[in-house]
MDTraj code that builds the backbone (N, CA, C; nanometers):
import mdtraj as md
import numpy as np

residues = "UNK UNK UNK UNK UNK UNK UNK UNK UNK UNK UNK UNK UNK UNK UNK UNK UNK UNK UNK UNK UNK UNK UNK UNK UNK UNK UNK UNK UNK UNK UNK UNK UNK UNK UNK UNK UNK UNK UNK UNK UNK UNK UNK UNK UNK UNK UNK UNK UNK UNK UNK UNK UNK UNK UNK UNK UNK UNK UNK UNK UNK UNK UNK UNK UNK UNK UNK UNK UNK UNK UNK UNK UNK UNK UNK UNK UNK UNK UNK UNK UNK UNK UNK UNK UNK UNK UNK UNK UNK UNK UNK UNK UNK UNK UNK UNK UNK UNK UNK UNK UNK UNK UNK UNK UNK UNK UNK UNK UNK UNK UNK".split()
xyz = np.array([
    [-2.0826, -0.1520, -0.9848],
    [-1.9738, -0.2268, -0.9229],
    [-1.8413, -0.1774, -0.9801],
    [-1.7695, -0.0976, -0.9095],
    [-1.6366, -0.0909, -0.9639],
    [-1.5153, -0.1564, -0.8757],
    [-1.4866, -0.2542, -1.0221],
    [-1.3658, -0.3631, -1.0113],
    [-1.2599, -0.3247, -0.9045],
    [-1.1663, -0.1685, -0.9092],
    [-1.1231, -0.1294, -0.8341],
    [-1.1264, -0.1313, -0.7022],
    [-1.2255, -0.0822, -0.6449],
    [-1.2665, -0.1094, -0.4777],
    [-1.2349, -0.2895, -0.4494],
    [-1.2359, -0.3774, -0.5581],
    [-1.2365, -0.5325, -0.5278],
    [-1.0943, -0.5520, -0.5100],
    [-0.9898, -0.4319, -0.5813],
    [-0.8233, -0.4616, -0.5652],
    [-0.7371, -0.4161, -0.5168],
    [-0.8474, -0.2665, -0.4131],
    [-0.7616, -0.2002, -0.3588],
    [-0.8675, -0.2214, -0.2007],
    [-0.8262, -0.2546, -0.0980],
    [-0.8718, -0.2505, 0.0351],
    [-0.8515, -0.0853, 0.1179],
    [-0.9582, 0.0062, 0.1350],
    [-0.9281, 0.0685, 0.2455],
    [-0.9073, -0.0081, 0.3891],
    [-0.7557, 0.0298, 0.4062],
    [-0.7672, -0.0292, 0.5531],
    [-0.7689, 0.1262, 0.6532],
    [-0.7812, 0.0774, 0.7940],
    [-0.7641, 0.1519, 0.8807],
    [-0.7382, 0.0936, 1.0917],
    [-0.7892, 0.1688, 1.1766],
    [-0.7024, 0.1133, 1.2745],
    [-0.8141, 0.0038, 1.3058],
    [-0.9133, 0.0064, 1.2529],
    [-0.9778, -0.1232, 1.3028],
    [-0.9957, -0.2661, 1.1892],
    [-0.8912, -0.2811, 1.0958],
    [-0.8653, -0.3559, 0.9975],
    [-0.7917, -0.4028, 0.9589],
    [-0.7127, -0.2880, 1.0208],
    [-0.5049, -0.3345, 0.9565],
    [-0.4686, -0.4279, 1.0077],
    [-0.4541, -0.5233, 1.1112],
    [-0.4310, -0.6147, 1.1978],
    [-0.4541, -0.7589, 1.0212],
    [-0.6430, -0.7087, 1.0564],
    [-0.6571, -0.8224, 0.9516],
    [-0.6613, -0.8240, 0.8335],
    [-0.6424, -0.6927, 0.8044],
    [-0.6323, -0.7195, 0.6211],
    [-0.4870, -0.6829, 0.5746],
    [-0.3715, -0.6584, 0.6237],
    [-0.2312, -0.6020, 0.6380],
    [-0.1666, -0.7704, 0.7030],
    [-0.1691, -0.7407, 0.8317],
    [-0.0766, -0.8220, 0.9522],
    [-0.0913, -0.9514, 0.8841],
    [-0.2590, -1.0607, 0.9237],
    [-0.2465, -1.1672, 0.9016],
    [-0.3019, -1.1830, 0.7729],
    [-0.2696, -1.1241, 0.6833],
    [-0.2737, -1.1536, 0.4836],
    [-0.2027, -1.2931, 0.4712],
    [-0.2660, -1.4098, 0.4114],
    [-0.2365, -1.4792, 0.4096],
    [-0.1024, -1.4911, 0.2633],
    [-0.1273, -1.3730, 0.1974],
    [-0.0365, -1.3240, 0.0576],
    [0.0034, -1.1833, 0.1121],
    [0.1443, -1.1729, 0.0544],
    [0.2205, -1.0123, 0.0798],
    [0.1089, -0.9125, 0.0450],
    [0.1151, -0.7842, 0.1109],
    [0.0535, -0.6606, 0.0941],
    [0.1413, -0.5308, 0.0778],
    [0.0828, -0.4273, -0.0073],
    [0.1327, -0.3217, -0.0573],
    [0.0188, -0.2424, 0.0097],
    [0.1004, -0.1683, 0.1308],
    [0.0097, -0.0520, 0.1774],
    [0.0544, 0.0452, 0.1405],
    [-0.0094, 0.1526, 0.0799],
    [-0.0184, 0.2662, 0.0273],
    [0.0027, 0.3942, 0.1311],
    [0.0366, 0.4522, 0.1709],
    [0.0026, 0.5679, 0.2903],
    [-0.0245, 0.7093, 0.1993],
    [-0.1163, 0.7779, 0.2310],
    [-0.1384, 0.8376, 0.1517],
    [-0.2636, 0.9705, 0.2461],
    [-0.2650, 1.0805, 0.1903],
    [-0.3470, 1.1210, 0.2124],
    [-0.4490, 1.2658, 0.1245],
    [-0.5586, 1.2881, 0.1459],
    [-0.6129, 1.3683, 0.0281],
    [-0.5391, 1.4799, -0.0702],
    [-0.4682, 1.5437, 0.0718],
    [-0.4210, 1.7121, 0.0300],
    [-0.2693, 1.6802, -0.0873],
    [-0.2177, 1.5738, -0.0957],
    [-0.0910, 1.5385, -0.0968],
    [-0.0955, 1.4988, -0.2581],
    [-0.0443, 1.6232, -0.3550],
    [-0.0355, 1.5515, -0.4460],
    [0.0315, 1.4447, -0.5498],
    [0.1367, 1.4651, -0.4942],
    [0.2848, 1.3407, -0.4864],
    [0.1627, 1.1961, -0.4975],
    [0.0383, 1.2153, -0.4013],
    [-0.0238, 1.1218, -0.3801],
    [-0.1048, 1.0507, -0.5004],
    [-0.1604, 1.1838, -0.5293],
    [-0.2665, 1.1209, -0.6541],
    [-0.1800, 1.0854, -0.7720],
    [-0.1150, 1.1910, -0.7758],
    [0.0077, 1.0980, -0.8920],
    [0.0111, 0.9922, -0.9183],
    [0.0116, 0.9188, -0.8005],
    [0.0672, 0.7394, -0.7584],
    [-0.0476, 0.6434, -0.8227],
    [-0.2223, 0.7275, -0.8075],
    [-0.2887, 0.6648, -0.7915],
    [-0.3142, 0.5673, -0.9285],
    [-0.2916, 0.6401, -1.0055],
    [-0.3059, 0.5246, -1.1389],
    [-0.1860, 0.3862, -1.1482],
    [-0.0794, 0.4535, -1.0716],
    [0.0277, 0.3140, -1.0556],
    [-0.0123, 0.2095, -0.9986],
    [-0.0893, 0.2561, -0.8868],
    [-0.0929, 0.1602, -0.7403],
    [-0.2313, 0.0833, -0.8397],
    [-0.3313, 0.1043, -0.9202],
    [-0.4311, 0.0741, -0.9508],
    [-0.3473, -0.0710, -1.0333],
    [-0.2594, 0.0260, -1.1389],
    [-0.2331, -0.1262, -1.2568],
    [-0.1291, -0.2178, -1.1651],
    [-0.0574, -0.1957, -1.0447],
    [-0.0466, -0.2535, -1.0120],
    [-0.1219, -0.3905, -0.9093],
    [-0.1889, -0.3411, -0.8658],
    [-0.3336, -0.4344, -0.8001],
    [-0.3826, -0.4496, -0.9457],
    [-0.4257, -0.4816, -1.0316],
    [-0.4419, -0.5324, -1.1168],
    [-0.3515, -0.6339, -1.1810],
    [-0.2185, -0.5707, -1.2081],
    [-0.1007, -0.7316, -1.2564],
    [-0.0965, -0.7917, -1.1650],
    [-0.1067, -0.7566, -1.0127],
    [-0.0275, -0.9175, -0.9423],
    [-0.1503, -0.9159, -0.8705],
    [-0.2501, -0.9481, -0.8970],
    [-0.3983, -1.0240, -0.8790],
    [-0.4198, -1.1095, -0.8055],
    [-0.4348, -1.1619, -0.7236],
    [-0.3819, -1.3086, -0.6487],
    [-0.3008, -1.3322, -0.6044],
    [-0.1856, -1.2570, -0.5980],
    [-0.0741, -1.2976, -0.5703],
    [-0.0281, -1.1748, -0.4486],
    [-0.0757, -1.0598, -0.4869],
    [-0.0480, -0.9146, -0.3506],
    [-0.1741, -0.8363, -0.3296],
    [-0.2186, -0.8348, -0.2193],
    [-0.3067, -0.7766, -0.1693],
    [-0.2470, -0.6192, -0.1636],
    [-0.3413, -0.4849, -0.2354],
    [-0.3195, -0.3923, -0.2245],
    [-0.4212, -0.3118, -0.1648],
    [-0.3480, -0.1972, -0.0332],
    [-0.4409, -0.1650, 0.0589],
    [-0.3722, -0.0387, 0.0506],
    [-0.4858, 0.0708, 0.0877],
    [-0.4643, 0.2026, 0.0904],
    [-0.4934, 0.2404, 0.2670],
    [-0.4068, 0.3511, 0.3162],
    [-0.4052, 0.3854, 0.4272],
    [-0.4078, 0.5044, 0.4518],
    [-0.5238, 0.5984, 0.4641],
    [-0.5270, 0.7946, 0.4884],
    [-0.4511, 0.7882, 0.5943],
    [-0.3129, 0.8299, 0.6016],
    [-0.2963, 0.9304, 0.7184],
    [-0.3288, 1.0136, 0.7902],
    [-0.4016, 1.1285, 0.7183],
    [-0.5007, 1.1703, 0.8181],
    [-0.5414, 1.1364, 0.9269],
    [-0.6504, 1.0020, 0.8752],
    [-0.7452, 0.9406, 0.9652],
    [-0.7070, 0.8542, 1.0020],
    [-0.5286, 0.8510, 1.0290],
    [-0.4844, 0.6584, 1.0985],
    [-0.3618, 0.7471, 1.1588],
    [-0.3538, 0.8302, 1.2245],
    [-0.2031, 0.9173, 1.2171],
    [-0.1614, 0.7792, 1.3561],
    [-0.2406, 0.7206, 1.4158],
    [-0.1029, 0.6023, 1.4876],
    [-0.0404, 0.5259, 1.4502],
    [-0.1390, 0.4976, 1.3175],
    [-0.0479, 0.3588, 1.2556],
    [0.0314, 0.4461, 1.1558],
    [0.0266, 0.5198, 1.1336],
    [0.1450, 0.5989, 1.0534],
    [0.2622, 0.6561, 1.1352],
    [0.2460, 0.6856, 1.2926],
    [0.3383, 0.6921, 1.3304],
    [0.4110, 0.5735, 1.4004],
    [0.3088, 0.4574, 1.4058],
    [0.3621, 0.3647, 1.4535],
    [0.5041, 0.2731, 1.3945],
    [0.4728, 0.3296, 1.2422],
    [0.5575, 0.2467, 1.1599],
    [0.6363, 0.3796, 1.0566],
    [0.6461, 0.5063, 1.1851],
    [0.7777, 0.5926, 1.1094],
    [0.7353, 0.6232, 0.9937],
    [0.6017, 0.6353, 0.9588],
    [0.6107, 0.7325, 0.8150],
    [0.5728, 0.8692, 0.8059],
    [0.7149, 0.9220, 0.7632],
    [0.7513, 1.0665, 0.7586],
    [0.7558, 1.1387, 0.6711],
    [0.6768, 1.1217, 0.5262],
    [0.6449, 1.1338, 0.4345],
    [0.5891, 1.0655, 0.3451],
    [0.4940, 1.1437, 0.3066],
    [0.3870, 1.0155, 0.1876],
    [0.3757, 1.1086, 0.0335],
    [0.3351, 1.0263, -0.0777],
    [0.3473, 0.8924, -0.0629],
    [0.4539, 0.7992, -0.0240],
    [0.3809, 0.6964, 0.0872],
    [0.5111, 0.5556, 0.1343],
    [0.4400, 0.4699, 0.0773],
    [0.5209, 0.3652, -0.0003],
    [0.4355, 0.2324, 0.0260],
    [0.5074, 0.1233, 0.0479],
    [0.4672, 0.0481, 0.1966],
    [0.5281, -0.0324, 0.2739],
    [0.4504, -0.1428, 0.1685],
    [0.5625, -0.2773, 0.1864],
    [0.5335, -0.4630, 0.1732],
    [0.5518, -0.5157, 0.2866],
    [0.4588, -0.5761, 0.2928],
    [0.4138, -0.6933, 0.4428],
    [0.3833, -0.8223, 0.3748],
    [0.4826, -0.8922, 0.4505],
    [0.4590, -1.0217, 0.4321],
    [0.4956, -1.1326, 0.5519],
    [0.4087, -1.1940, 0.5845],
    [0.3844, -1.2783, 0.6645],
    [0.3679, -1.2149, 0.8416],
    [0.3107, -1.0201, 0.7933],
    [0.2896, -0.9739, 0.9176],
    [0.4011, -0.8736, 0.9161],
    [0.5507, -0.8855, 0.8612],
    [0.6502, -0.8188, 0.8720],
    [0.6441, -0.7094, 0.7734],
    [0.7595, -0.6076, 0.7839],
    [0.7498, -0.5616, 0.6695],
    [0.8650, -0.5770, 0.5850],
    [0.8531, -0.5979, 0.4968],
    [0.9967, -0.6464, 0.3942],
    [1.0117, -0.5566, 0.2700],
    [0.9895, -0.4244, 0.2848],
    [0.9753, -0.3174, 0.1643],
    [0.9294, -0.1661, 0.1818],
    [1.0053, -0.0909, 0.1619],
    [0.9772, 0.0493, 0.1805],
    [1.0001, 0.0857, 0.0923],
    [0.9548, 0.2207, 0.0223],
    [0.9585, 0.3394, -0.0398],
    [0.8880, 0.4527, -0.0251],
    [0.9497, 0.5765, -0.0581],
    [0.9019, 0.7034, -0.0069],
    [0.8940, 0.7566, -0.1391],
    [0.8058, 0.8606, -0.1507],
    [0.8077, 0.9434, -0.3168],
    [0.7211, 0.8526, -0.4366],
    [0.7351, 0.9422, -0.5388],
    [0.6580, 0.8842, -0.6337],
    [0.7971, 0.8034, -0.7181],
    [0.7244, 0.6788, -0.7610],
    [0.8359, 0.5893, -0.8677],
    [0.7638, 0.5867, -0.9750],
    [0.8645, 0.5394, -1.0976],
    [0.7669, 0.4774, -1.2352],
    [0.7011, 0.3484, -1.1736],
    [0.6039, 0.2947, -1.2145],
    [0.5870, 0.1575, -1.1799],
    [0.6500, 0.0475, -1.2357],
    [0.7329, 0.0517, -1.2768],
    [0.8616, -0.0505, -1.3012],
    [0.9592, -0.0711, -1.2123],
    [0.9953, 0.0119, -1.1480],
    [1.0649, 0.0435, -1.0147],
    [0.9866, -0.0493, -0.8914],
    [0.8908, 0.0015, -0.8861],
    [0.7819, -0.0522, -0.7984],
    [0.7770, -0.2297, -0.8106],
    [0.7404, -0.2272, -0.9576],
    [0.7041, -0.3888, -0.9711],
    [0.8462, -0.4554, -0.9858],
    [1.0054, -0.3810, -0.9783],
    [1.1146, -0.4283, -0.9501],
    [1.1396, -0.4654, -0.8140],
    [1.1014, -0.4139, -0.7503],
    [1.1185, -0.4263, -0.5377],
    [1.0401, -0.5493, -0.5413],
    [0.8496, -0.4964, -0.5966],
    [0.7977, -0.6536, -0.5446],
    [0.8083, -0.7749, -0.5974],
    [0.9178, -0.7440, -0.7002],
    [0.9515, -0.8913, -0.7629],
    [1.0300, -0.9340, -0.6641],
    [1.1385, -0.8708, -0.6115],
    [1.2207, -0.9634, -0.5171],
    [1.1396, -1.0196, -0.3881],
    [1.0344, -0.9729, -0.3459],
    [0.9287, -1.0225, -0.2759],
    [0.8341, -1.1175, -0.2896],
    [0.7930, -1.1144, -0.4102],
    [0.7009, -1.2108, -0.4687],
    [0.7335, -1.3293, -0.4597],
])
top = md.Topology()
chain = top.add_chain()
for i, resn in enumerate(residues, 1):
    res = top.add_residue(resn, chain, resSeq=i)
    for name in ("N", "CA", "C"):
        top.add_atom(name, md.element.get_by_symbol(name[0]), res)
traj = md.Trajectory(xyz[None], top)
């Protein structure tokens, strides 16, 4: 059993609706995809972050690759992005890699 898979959701086009849209708590979608290493960089951030805010933000990962509508649906023109959704909307963007202090500075004003 690894804990991880319990704090990070793969979503995709047959999920995002319900594990993104109607989250009953804000979400941090990740956009991301294999070849991209800007990407893996991120990946230990995005982890301790789904780990500190536990209950409180649902964190979901999204391959571009394999979702290129919902990535173009919502204009992302470079990854790593990671969009905040809350209450269905989105209330948070960033493009590039951040420290995760940066990161957990945006979703504080969200939280």
């Amino acid at each position: 059993m690894t804990n991880n898979k319990q704090l990070e959701v793969e979503v995709n086009e047959s999920n995002f609706q319900q594990e993104v849209l109607e989250s009953s708590i804000p979400v941090l979608v990740d956009f991301w995809a294999p070849w991209c290493m800007p990407c893996r960089m991120l990946v230990p951030t995005i982890k301790k972050l789904a780990e500190e805010n536990q209950g409180k933000l649902k964190v979901c990962k999204l391959n571009t690759d394999e979702n290129q509508y919902i990535a173009a649906q919502l204009g992302i023109q470079g990854i790593p992005t990671l969009i905040v959704f809350k209450d269905g909307k989105e209330v948070g963007r960033t493009v590039g890699v951040m420290p995760k202090e940066k990161i957990q500075e945006k979703l504080d004003t969200i939280l």
